[in-house]
N, C-alpha and C positions, 0 to 999 in steps of 0.2 A: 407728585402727590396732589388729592386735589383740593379745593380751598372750599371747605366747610362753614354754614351757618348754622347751626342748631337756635331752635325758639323754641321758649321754657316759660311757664311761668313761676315752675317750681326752680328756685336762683341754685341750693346745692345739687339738685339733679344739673342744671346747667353747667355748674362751674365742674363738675367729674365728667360728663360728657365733651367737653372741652377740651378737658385734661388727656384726658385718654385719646381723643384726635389727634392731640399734638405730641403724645407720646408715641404714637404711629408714624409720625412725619408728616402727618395732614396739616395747612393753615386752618383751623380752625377758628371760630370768632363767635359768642354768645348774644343773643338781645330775649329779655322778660314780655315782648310785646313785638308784635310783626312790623317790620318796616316798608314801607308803599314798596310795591314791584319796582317801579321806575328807580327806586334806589341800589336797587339789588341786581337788576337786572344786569349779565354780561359778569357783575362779578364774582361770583360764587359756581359752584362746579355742580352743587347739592345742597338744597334747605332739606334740614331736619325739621319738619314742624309738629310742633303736638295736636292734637286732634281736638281737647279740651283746654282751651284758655281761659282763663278769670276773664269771666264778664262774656264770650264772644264764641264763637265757635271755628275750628280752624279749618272747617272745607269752605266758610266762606273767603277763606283767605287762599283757599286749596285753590279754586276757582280764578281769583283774580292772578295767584302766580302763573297757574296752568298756561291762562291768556296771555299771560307776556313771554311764555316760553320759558321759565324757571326751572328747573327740575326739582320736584319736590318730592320728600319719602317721608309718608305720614308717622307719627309716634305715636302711642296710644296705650293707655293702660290696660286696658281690653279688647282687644284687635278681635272681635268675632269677627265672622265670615260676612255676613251682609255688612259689616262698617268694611272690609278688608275690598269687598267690589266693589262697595259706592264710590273709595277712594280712588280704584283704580281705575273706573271709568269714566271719575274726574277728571283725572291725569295724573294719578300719585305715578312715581316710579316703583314704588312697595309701599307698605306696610309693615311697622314692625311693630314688634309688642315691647312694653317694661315688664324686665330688663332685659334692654335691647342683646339680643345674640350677636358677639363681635364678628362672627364670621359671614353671618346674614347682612349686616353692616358696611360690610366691605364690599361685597357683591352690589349693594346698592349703590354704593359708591363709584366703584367701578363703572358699573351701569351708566350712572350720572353722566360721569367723565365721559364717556363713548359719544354722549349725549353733543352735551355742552361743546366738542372738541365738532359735531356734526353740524350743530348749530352757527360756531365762529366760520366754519368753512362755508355753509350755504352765506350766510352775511358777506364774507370775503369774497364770492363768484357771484353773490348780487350785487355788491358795489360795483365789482368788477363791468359785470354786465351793463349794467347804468349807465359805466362812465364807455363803455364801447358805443353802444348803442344810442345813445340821447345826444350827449356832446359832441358830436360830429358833424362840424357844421355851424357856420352861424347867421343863416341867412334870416332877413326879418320873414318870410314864409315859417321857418323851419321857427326860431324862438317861436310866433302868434300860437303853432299849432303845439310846441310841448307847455306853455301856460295854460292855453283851454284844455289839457290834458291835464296839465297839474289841479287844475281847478273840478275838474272832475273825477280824477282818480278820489278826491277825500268825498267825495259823496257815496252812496248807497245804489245809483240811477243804474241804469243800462245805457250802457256807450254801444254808438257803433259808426264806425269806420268807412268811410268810400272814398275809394281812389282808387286809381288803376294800378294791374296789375305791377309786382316787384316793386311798390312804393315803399314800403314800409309797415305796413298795417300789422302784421304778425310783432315786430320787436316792438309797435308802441304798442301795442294790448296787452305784451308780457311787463312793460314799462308802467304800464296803468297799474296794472298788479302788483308788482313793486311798490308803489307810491302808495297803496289802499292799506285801509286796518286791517288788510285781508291778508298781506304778503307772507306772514307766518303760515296760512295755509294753502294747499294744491293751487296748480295753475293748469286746468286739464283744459287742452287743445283739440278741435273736433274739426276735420276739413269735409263741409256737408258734401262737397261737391264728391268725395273719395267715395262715401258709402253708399252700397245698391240700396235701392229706393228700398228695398221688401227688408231690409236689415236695420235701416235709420231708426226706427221704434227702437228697437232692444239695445243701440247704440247710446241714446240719448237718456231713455229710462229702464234699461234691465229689463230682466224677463225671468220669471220661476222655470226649475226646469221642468219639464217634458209639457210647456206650454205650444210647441211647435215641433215640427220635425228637426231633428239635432240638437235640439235644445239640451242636452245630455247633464249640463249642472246650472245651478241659478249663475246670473250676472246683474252687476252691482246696478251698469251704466253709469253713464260721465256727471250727471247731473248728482249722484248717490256719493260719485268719483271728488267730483269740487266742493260738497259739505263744506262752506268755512274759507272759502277762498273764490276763484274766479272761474268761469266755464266759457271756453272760449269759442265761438261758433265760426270759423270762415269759410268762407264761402256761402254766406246765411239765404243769397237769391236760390238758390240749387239745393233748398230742402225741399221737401213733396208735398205738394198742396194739404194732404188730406193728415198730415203732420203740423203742420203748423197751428191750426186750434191747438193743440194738445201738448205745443210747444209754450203759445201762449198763456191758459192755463197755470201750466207751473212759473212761467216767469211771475202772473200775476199773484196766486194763492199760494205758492212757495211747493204745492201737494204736485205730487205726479201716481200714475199706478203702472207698475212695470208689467211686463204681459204676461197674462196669468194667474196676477196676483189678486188678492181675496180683496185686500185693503190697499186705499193712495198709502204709501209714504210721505214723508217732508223732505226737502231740504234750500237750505236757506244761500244757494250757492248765486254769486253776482254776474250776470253776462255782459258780455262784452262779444258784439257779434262784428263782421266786416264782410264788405263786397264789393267787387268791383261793375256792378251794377245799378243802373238808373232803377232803384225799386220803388221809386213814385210813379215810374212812367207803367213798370212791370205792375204795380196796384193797381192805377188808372185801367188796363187791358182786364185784368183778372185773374194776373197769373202770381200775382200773392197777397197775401190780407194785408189791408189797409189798418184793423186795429194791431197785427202783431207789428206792421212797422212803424206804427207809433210809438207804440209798448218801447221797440228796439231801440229807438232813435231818440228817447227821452236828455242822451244830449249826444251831437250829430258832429264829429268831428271828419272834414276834409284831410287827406293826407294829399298834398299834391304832387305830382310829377317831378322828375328831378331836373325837368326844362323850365320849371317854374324858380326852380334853386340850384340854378348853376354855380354861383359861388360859390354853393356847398361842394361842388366836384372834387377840386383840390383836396379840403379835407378828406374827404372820403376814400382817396386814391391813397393819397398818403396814409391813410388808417388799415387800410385794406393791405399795403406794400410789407405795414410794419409787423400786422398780425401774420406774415410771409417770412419773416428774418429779417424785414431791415432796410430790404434795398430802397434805394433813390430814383425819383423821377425828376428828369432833368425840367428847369423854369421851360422851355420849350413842349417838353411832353406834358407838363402839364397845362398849359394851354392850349395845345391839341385834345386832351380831355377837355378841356370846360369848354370847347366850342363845337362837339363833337353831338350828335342826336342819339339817342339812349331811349327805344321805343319798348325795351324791357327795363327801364329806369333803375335805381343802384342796382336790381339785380344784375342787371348786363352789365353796370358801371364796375360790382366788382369780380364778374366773368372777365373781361376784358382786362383787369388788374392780374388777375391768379393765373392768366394765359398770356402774358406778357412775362411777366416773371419765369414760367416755364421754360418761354420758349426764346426766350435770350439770358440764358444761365450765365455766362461769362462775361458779360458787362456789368460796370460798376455801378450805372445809372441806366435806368430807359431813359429813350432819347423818343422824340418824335417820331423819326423815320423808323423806330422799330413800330410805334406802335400804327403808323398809315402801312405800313406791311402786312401787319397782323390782319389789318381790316379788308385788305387788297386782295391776299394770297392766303390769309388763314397761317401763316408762319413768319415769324420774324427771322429779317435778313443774317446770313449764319457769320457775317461780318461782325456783328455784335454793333449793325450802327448802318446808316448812310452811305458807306464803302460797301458794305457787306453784297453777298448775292441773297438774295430771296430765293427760299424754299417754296416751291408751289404744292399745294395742295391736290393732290385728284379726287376727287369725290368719290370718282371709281374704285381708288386703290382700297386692297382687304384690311383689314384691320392691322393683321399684324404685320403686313410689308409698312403701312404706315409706322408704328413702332419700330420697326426695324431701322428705317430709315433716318428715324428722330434721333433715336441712343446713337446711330452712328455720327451722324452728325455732332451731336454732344458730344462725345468723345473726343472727336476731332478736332473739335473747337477747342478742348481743353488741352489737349496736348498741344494744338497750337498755341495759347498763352502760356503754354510752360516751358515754350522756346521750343519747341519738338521733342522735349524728353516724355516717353512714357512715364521712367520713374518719377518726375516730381509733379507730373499730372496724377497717380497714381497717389503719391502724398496728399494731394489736396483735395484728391475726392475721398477719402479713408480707407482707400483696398491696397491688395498686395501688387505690384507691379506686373507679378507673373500671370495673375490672374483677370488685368486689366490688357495686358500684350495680347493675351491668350481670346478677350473676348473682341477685340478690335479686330482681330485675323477673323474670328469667325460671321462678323459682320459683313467683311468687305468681302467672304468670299462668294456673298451671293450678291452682293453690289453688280 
């Protein structure tokens, strides 16, 4: 059932609307005057608010709930049609009229609850994400750069990003976003470098249709897309010269005009761009505006390399093992990571984790000599260790004699630790024996 506020300032309409909540199995709870969001927020399912308060009016309260993400269903003693869409594209969830329809009631309730229930989840995968992505690591490179990050996400500015490639620049932007007044709204991701030059326009600001050829229905564009939250530019050296004024523009005056269209639009969306490009040196030549990278760069966060935060390796391995099921990296392997060159930084750091774990299944920890294997031969030794033989790689081989070769090996390996029995290799990978007999035979007959 869900947990109900009704706001009244009429106290017997209150105390029956109350009544009858709880006669439902709803928590229900009454207040004669609206309480701050900040007190409400998180614990209610659905505010009932009235639309006419003594002394005040309740869309100014509509508004401020809206913002904190409340779900609110306006009450009203006469619900015409223009009060019924101003609420709604306030953010009421309904409108309802005195005396409220119980059935109309419940539907909005419901509603709520759908709500509310999507709300704790996104919350729940945003801590989550938080704590994957920020805390990993404690190196003083690694805190300097999530403080000037913290310090900037609570502003209004434009952030942008440089450092080299697979640094990290994508999860601190979505991090930034997170931490902004903004996190309740979109986080739309735009990689400039993905989109053909003659399409970037209608990507960024929408297009009316039959403004171009295929143009066959309007589109919103990403800037239309982040209204109220964050627009995330990467790859910002590898927009098109003759885009850039027009990117500027909307950063600066908030207006954009989609193509096609009669009139600018607005929107009030916060960028946050990144590159792994020297684009003072690329302004200096003339191969991008020197006001939009100012505009960009109003505050300029470094991401650095993970040669510069090696310490942070460990964690990161170990974060990366455990988002895998768990396994262990032995003190050994992991100081073969932290002293190891990573010229695609975490990304490779946790390529090199996700391919290690594959390709030595049957060990209980990686060990070093599985992972100078990997790096040697592209396959870890099928010994599960130091004894083992290494698998070599042919570069030549087709796709699927490679898989072929891999599953068999796996197999092998497992019914090796299960003393040689099929059956209880069979048990501990979840299949039926006959059908694990059956694919061993047809593996090795083309061995």
């Amino acid at each position: 059932m869900a947990r109900v506020l009704a706001i009244d300032d009429d106290a017997s309409y209150l105390e029956s609307m109350t009544d009858y909540l709880r006669l439902k199995g709803h928590e229900a709870a009454g207040a004669t005057s609206p309480p701050e969001p900040e007190a409400i927020v998180g614990a209610y399912d659905i505010v009932l608010l009235d639309i006419a308060l003594d002394g005040e009016s309740g869309f100014d309260w509509l508004d401020r709930y809206a913002a904190a993400g409340v779900p609110t269903a306006m009450v009203s003693g006469l619900a015409d049609a223009k009060t019924a869409v101003r609420a709604v594209k306030a953010g009421a969830v309904d409108v309802l009229e005195k005396p409220v329809d119980t059935g109309r009631l419940e539907v909005a309730i419901a509603m709520a609850e759908e709500k509310s229930a999507l709300a704790r989840s996104d919350r729940a995968g945003r801590d989550a994400w938080l704590e994957e992505h920020l805390y990993v690591g404690g190196s003083e490179a690694m805190r300097s750069l999530v403080e000037a990050a913290e310090r900037g996400a609570a502003t209004s500015l434009c952030v942008l990003l440089h450092g080299p490639s697979g640094s990290g620049k994508d999860p601190l932007a979505r991090w930034i976003h997170f931490r902004s007044r903004r996190s309740s709204g979109p986080f739309v991701a735009v990689n400039c470098a993905s989109i053909p030059g003659e399409l970037a326009e209608s990507e960024l600001f929408g297009h009316r249709r039959g403004a171009f050829t295929g143009a066959d229905r309007d589109r919103a564009g990403c800037f239309a897309e982040a209204a109220g939250g964050t627009l995330f530019l990467d790859e910002i050296g590898e927009l098109p010269p003759a885009l850039q004024p027009k990117l500027l523009r909307a950063i600066e005056s908030g207006e954009y005009r989609p193509i096609g269209a009669d009139a600018p639009r607005r929107s009030d969306a916060r960028v946050v761009a990144a590159t792994n490009r020297d684009l003072k040196a690329e302004a200096a030549k003339g191969a991008f505006r020197e006001d939009l990278l100012y505009r960009l760069a109003q505050i300029p966060l470094a991401v650095p390399p993970l040669s510069a935060r090696a310490d942070d390796i460990p964690a990161f391995a170990r974060f990366f093992a455990a988002r895998l099921g768990g396994r262990r990296f032995s003190d050994d392997a992991l100081e073969y990571l932290r002293r190891r060159d990573y010229p695609g930084n975490v990304r490779e750091l946790r390529n090199l984790v996700e391919r290690a774990l594959a390709l030595a299944p049957g060990a209980a920890e990686v060990d070093a000599a599985t992972l100078r294997a990997i790096d040697e031969t592209g396959w870890a030794p099928l010994g599960g260790g130091a004894g083992g033989r290494a698998f070599p790689l042919d570069p030549a081989m087709p796709l699927r004699e490679a898989k072929r070769r891999m599953e068999l090996a796996y197999i092998e390996r497992q019914v090796e630790l299960a003393g040689g029995s099929v059956g209880r290799a069979a048990e501990r990978l979840g299949v039926l024996p006959n059908n694990l007999s059956r694919r061993l035979g047809e593996l090795r007959e083309t061995d």
